[in-house]
C-alpha positions as CSV (number, residue, x, y, z in Angstrom):
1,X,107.8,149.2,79.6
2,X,104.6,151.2,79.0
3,X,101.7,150.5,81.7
4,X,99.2,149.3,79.5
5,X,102.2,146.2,78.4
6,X,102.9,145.8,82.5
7,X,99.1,145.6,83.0
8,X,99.0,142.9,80.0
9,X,101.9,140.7,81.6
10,X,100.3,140.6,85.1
11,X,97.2,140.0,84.0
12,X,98.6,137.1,81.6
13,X,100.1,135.4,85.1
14,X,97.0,136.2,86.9
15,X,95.2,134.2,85.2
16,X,95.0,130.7,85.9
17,X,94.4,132.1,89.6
18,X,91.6,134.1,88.7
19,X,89.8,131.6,86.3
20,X,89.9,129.6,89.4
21,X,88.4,131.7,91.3
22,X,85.8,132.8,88.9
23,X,84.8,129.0,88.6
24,X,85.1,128.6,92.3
25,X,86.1,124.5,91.1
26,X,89.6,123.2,92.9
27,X,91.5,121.3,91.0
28,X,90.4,117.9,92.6
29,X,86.9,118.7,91.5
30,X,87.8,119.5,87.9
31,X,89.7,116.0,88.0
32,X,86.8,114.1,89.8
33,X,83.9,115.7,87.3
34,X,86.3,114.3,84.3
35,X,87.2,111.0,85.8
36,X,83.2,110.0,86.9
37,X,82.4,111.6,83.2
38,X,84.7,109.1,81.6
39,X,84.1,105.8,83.7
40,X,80.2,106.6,82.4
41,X,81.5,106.0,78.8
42,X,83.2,103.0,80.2
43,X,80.0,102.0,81.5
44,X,81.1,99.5,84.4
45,X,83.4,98.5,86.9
46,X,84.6,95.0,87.9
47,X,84.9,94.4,91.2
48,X,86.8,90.8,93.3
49,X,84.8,90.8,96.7
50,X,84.3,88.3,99.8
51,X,81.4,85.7,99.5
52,X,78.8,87.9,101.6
53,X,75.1,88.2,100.2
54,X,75.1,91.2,102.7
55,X,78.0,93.0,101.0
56,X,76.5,92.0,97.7
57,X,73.6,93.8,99.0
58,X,75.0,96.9,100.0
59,X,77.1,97.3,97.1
60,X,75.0,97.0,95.0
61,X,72.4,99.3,96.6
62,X,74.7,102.1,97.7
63,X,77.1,102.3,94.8
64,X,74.3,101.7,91.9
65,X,72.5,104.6,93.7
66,X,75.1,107.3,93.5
67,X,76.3,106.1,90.0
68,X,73.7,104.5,88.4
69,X,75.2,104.8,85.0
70,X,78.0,102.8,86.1
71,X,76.9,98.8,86.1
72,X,78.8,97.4,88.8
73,X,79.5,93.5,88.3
74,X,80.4,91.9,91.4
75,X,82.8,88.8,91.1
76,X,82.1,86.7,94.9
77,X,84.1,84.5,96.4
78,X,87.2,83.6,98.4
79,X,90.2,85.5,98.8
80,X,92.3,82.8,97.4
81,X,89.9,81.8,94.7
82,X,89.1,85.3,93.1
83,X,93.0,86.3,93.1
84,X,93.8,82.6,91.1
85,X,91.2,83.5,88.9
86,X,93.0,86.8,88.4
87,X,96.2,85.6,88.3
88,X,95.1,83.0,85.3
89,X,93.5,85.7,83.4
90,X,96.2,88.2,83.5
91,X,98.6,85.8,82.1
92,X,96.1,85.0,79.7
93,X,95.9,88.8,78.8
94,X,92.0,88.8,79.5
95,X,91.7,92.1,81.8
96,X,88.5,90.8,83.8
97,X,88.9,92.7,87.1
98,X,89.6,95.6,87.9
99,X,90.1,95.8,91.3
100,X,90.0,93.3,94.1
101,X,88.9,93.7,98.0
102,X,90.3,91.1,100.8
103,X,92.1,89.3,103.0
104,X,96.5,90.5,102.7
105,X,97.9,86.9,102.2
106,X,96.1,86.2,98.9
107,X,96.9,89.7,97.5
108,X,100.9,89.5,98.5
109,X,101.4,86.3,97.4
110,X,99.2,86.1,94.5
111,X,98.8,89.5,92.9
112,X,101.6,91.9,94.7
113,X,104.2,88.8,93.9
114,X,102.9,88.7,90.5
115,X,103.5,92.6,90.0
116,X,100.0,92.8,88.8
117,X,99.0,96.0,91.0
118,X,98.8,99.7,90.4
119,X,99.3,102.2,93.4
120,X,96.5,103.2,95.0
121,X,96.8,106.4,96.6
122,X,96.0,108.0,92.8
123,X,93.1,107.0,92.5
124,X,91.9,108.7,95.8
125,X,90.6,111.9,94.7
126,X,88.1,113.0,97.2
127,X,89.4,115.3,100.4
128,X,87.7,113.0,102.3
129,X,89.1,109.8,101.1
130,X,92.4,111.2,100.9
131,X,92.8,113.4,103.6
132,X,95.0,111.2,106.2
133,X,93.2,112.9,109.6
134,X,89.8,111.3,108.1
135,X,91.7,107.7,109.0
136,X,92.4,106.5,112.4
137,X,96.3,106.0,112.0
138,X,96.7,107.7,108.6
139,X,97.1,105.5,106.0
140,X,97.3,102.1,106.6
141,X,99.3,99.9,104.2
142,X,99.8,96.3,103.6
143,X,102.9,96.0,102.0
144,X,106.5,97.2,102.9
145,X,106.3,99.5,100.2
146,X,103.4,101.3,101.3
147,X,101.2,102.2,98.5
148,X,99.8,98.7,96.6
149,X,97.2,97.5,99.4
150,X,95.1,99.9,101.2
151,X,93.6,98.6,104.8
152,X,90.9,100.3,105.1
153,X,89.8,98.5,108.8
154,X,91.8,97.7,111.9
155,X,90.3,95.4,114.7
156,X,90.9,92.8,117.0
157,X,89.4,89.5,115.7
158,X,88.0,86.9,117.6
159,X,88.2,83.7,115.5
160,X,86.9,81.3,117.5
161,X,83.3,81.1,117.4
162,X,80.7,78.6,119.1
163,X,77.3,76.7,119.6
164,X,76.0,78.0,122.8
165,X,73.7,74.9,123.5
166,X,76.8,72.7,123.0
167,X,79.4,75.1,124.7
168,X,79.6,77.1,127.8
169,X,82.2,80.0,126.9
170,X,84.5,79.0,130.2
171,X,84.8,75.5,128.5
172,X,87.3,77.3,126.0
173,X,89.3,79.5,128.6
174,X,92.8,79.2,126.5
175,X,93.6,77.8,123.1
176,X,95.4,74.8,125.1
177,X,91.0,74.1,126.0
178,X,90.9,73.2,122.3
179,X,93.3,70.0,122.9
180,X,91.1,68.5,125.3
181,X,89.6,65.1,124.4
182,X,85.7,66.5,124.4
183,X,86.6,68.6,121.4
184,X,87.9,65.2,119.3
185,X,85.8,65.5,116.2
186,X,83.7,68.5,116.8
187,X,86.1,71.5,115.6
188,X,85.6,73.0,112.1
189,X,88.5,75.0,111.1
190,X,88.6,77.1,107.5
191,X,91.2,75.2,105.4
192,X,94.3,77.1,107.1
193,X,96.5,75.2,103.8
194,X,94.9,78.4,101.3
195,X,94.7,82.0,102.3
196,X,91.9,83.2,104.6
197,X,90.9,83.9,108.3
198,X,91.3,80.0,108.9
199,X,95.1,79.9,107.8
200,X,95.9,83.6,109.4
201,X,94.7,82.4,112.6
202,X,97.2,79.1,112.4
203,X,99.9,81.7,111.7
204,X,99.4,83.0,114.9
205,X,98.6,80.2,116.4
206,X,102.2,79.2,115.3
207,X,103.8,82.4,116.5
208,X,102.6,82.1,119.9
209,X,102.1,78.2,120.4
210,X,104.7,76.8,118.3
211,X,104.8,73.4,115.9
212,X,104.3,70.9,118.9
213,X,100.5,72.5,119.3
214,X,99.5,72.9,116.1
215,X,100.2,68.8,115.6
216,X,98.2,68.6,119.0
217,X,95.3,70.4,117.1
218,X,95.2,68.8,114.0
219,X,95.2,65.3,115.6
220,X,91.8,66.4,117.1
221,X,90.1,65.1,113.9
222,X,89.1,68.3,112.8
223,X,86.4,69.2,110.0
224,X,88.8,70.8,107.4
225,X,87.0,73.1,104.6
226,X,87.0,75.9,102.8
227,X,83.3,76.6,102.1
228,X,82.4,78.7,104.4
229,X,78.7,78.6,104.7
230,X,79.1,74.8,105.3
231,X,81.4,75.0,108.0
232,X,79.3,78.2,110.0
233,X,76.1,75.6,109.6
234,X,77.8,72.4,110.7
235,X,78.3,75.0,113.8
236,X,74.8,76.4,113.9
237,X,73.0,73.1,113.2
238,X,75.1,71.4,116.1
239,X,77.0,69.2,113.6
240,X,80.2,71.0,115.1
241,X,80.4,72.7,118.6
242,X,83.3,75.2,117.7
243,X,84.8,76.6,114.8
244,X,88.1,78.7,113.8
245,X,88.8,80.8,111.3
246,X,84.9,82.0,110.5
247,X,83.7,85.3,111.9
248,X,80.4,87.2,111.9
249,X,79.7,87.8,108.5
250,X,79.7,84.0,107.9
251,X,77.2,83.4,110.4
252,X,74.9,86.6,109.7
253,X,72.0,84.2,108.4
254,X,72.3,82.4,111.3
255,X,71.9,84.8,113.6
256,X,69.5,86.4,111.6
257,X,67.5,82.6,111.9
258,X,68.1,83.0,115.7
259,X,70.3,80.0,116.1
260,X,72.9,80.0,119.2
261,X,76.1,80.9,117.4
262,X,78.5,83.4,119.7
263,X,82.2,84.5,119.6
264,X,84.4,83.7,122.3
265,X,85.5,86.9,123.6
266,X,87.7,86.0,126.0
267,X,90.7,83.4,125.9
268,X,94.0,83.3,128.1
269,X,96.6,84.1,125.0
270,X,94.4,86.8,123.3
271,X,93.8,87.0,119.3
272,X,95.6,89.3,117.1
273,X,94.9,92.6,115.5
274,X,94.3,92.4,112.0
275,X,92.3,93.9,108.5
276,X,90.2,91.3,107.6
277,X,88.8,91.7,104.4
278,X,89.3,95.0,104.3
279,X,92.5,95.3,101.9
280,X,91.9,97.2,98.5
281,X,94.1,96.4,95.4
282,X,94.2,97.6,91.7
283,X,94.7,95.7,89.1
284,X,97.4,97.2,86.5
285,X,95.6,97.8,82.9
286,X,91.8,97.8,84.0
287,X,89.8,97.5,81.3
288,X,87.2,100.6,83.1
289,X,90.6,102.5,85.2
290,X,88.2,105.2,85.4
291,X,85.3,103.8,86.8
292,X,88.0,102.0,89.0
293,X,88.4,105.4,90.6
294,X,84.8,106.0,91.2
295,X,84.2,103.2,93.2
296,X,87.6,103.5,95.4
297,X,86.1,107.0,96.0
298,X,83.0,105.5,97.1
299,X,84.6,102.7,99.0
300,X,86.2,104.9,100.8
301,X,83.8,107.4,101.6
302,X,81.6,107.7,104.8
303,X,79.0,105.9,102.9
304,X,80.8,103.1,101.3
305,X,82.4,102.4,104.6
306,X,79.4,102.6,106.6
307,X,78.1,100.3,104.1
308,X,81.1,97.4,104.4
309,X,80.9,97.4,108.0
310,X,77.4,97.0,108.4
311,X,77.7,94.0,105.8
312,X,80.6,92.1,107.3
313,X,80.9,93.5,111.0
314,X,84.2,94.3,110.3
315,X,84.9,97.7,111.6
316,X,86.3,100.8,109.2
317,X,89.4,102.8,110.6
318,X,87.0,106.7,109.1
319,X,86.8,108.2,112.3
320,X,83.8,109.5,111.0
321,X,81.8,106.2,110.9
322,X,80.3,104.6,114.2
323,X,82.2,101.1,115.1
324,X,81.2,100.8,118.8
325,X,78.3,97.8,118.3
326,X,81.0,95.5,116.2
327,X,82.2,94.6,119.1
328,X,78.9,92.5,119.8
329,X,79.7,90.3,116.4
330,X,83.2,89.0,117.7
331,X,85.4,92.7,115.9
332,X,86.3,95.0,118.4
333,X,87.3,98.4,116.2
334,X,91.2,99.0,116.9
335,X,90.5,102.9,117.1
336,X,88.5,101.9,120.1
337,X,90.7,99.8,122.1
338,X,94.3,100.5,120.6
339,X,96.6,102.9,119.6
340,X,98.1,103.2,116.0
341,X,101.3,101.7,117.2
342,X,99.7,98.4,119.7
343,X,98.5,97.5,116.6
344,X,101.1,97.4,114.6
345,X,102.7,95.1,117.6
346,X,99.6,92.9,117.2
347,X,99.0,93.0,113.4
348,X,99.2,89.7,111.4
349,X,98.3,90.7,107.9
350,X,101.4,92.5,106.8
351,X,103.8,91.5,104.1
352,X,106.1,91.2,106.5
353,X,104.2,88.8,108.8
354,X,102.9,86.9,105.4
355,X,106.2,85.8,104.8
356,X,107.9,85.4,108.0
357,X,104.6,83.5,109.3
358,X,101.6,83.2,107.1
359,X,103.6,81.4,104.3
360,X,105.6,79.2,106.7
361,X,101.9,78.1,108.7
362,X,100.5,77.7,105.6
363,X,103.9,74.8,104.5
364,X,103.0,73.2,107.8
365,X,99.6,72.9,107.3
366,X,99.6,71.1,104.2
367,X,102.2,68.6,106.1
368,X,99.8,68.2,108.8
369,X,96.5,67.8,106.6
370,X,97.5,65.5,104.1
């Protein structure tokens, strides 16, 4: 073979590598430039989120900022609510989310049951959204097969909250304290019958208590509901001395009005470990898939997760992003207190514990509440 045919052949295989290095652009660049070019022609993403005016807030701020020719339309509400809605639609064919973020229960037995989810690990495109050592624990997954629900926190919750002019905190020492006859009539509990914090805290209430004290508790003439804002005021306003199930970013206006709402930190049995509402799905056959991917990237990034936990007080597992002052608001950040696998010991949100527990609490709630 002559050496100007050699020459031709290596420089042939060469190439790729050196038009790479000539453009100096990896390949995740090259696929981020073309997938934030295309979600602009989409022209918007869809997004299910909690009912917080403060995550509203950021969202809308943050991610309009970075993309502002993407419209972001925010669809608020409960967990259980947004994924019925989604559910509905799907089997409709109407393609009206794209992607939903919160609580585990609603997702696995609503949309993960349904087989209405796309993996998720995809549409990570950014090194720093993708690369594991950016997380504390790695990648954190929901469900047993490890790639439909992303949890991006990890905290203990404390889901007892109370009115400070009403309640001394050693008045509620154990969850037994809450069977007393002073509390008859002035506990508010989130609806524990539907998916939310109000329901995952009567699945462990049922793990480590058992069936003869949740009866005990629901004879206490509780305030069952599942508007949230109603049941953090009936708190705040004195209406209620103690609530379960709500946590801080329920009661962020009224702390913000400087009325005497506080977590109880400390109770005898402990609470578990758990995501909140910080579980991210996609929904198979988004109508804006690409502007999907933009705002998981986002999301995900130092900024969108600084931005979530500000909003809802529920810490983010980025190492990167500062978690130390959620513990004030009732969320102590896992990566502060626990290692990867105490939490998975304490966890309550997994498919696993969703059907084992959640789904079973759930069954003996709507006996109990009828």
């Amino acid at each position: 073979m002559s050496c100007c045919r050699i020459f031709l052949v290596g420089y042939l295989l060469l190439w790729p590598a050196l038009a790479a290095a000539q453009t100096n652009n990896p390949a995740w660049q090259s696929e981020w430039n073309k997938t934030v070019d295309l979600a602009k022609k989409e022209g918007k993403v869809i997004v299910s989120m909690p009912t917080s005016a403060e995550l509203r807030k950021e969202f809308d701020g943050g991610f309009q900022k970075a993309f502002p020719a993407i419209e972001l339309e925010l669809n608020v509400g409960r967990g259980a609510s947004n994924i019925n809605k989604i559910v509905e639609e799907q089997s409709a064919g109407v393609r009206g989310v794209d992607l939903h973020i919160g609580g585990t229960t609603s997702i696995v037995t609503g949309l993960l049951a349904q087989n209405l989810l796309e993996p998720v690990m995809p549409s990570m495109l950014l090194p720093e959204v993708r690369d594991a050592k950016n997380w504390w624990g790695g990648h954190l997954w929901a469900d047993n097969a490890k790639k439909f629900i992303y949890s991006f926190t990890a905290y203990m919750t404390e889901t007892i909250w109370y009115n400070a002019t009403l309640v001394r905190p050693e008045e509620i020492a154990s969850w037994d304290s809450l069977l007393e006859p002073k509390w008859k009539g002035k506990i508010a509990i989130l609806d524990p019958r539907s998916p939310g914090s109000g329901e995952s805290t009567w699945a462990f209430l049922l793990r480590i208590k058992g069936e003869p004290y949740l009866a005990k508790l629901a004879a206490q003439e509780m305030t069952v509901g599942r508007n949230l804002r109603q049941l953090g005021e009936a708190v705040a306003r004195g209406k209620s001395a103690v609530s379960i199930g709500l946590s801080y970013y329920t009661y962020v206006p009224f702390i913000k009005a400087g009325l005497p709402v506080k977590p109880i930190s400390v109770i005898k049995e402990g609470y578990y470990a758990g995501t909140g509402s910080g579980n991210l799905a996609l929904l198979k056959n988004a109508a804006h898939p690409n502007a999907a991917k933009v705002f998981v990237n986002w999301l995900l990034s130092k900024e969108g997760q600084t931005a979530f936990t500000k909003a809802l007080g529920q810490p983010t597992r980025r190492l990167d992003v500062d978690t130390k002052w959620t513990r004030e608001f009732g969320h102590t950040s896992a990566k502060e207190v626990l290692t990867p696998e105490k939490f998975d010991e304490l966890e309550n949100g997994s498919e696993e514990v969703v059907v084992k527990f959640r789904k079973p609490a759930m069954a003996l709630a709507e006996k109990l509440f009828r």
